[in-house]
C-alpha positions in Angstrom: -115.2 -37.0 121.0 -118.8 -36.2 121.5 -119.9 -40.0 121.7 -124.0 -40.8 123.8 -122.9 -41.6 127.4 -125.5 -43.2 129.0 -128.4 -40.7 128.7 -129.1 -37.1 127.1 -127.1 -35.4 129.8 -124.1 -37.4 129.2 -120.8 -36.9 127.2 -117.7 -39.1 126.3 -114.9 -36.3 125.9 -111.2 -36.3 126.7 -109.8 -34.7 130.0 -108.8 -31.3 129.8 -106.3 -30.1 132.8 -109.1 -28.0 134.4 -110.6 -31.9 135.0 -107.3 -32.4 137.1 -109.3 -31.7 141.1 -112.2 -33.5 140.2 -110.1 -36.1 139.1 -108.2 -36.3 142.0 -111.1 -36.1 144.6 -113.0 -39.2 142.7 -109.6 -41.7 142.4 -109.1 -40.3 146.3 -112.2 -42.0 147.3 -111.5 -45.1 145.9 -107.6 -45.3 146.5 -107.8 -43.6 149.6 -105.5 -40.9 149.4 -105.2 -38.2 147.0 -102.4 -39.3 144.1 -102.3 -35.5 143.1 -98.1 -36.2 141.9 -99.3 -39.0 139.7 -102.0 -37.6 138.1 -99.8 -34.1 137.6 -97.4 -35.8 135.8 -99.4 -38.1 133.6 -101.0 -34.5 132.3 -97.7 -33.6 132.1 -96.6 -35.9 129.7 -99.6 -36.2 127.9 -99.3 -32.3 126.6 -95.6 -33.5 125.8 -96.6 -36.2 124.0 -100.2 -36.8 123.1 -99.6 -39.3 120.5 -98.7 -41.9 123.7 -101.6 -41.0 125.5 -104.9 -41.0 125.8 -107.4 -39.6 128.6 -111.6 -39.4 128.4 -114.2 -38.2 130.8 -117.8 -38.9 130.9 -120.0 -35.4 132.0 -123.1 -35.2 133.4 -125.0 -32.4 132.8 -122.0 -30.4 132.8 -120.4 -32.4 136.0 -116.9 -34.7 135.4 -118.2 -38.1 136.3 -115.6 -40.5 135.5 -112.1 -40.8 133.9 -110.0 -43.0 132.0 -106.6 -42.6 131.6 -104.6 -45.0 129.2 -101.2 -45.1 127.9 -100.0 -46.2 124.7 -97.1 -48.8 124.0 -95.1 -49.5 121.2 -92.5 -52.7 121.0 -92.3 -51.9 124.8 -91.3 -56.2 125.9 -91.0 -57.2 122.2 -94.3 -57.0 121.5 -94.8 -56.0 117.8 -98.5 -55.2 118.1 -99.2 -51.6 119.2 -101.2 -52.3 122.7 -101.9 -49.3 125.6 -102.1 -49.8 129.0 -105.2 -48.6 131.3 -103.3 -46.8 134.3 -106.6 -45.3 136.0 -110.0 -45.3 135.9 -113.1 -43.6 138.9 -116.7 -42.9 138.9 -118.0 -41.4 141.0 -119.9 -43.2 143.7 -123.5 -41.8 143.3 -123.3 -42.4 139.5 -121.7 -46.2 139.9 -124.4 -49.2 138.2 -125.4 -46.3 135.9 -123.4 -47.3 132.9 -120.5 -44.6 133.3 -117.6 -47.0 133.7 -118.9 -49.0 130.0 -119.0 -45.6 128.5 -115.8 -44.8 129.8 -114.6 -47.8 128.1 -116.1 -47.0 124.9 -115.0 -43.9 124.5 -111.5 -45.4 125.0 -111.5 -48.1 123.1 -113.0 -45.7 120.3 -109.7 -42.8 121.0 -107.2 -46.0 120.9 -108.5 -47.6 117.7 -108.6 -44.1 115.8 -104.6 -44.2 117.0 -104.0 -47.8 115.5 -104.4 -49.5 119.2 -105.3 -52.8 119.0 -105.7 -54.2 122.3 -106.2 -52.0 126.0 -104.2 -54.1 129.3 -104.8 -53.5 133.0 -103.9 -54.9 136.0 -105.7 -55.7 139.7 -105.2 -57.0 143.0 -106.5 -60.3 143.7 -108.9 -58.8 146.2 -110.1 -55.8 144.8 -113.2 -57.7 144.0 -115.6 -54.6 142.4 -113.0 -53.5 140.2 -112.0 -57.3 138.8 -115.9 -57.3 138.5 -116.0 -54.0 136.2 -113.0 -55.7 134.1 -114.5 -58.8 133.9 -117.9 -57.0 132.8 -115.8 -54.8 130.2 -115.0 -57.4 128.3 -110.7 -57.8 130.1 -110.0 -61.4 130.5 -106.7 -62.8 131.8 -103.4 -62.0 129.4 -101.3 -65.1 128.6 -98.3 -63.8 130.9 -97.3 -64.0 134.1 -96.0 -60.4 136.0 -93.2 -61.1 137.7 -92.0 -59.0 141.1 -89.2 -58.9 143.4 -88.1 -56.6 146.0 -84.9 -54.3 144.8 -84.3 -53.8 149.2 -82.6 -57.3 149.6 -79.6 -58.1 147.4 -79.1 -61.4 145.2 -77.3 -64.2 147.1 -74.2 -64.7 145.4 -73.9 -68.0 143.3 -71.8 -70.7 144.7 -69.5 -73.1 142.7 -70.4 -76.1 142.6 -67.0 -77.9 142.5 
């Protein structure tokens, strides 16, 4: 994956685990906390199973920029079309408004297609205004279905008869 970036000094390529600190110290300044575990174990299973994932990086002039990290579904729900899921994505701060995050997205979108994907899913919080933005602006719309959520702490009242 050598794909034009945004300029000369830029390159689309997938992560390699020597990526995994940078990685962690750009998603740390936008989630707030380092998610070191997470981001271990996605590697992880990605070297186990590369055909189910997929992970790209955007360098400039030799400097890991910005990450995408997507994983790949098939039947998961009943669906019958082959769809992956985008679990992370950072840029750096300095290098935000420069066109990283759309060449992030390219870059995936090319990986996924070579692999048969057809269609790339995400999710947000309401609030998280700048990163509903970038979705919006990389072509994400709303899904037809509704995500569903309950807390596994409180049990299920028990039915009563209705006599």
């Amino acid at each position: 994956m050598n794909d034009a970036a945004t300029n000369s000094q830029s390159e689309t390529r997938r992560l390699r685990p020597a990526d995994l600190e940078q990685v962690i110290a750009i998603d740390s300044h936008h989630f707030g906390q380092p998610r070191r575990g997470f981001f271990e174990k996605r590697l992880a299973q990605a070297k186990q199973h590369p055909e189910d994932y997929v992970q790209v990086g955007i360098d400039r002039n030799g400097v890991l920029v910005g990450f995408a990290f997507a994983c790949i579904l098939r039947g998961e729900f009943g669906r019958e079309q082959t769809t992956a899921t985008l679990d992370a994505v950072g840029v750096v701060v300095s290098n935000r408004e420069q066109g990283v995050g759309h060449a992030l997205m390219d870059g995936l979108a090319g990986a996924l297609r070579r692999q048969g994907v057809k269609s790339l899913q995400s999710q947000a919080g309401w609030a998280n205004h700048g990163l509903l933005r970038f979705f919006d602006a990389s072509g994400f719309g709303l899904a037809p279905r509704l995500v569903l959520e309950r807390t596994t702490l409180t049990p299920l009242p028990e039915a009563v008869d209705a006599e």
